[in-house]
Steps between C-alpha positions, in 0.01 A plus 500: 500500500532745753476817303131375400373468837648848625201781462562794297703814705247752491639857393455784774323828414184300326270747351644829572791414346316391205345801436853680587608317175221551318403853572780728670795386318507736268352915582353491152282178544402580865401842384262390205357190787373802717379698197306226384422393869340854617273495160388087553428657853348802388252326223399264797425736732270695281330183384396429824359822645346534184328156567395570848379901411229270220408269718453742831316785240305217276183680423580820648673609189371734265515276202325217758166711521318448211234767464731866515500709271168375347178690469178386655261353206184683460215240411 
C-alpha cells in the first residue's frame, strides 16, 4: 500500500538531457539536425522579411501602379 502513495522520483537533467538522447548521441544524427535546422531557419527568415518588404512597399511597387507603360488614348 505504500508503494502507491509514494510520488514518482523525478529523473534529473529534464529536457536537456532529452534532447542529449535524442539529438547528440550520435555525430551523424546531430549533424543532419543542424543541416536541416539552419535551412527550417533559413526558409523562415526569408518568409518573413519577404512579408514585411510587401506590406511596408504595398503600392509602391512597380507591378502595384497600374497605368506604366501605357500610352495616353487619343479621343
Amino acid at each position: 500500500m505504500d508503494s502507491l502513495l509514494k510520488k514518482p522520483v523525478r529523473k534529473p537533467g529534464g529536457f536537456y538531457e532529452g534532447a542529449y538522447k535524442l539529438f547528440m548521441r550520435r555525430n551523424s544524427v546531430y549533424v543532419t539536425v543542424i543541416i536541416i535546422g539552419a535551412f527550417a531557419g533559413e526558409r523562415a527568415v526569408d518568409y518573413g522579411v519577404k512579408k514585411l518588404w510587401e506590406n511596408n512597399n504595398k503600392g509602391k511597387r512597380y507591378e502595384d501602379i497600374s497605368v506604366l507603360g501605357q500610352r495616353p488614348v487619343d479621343e
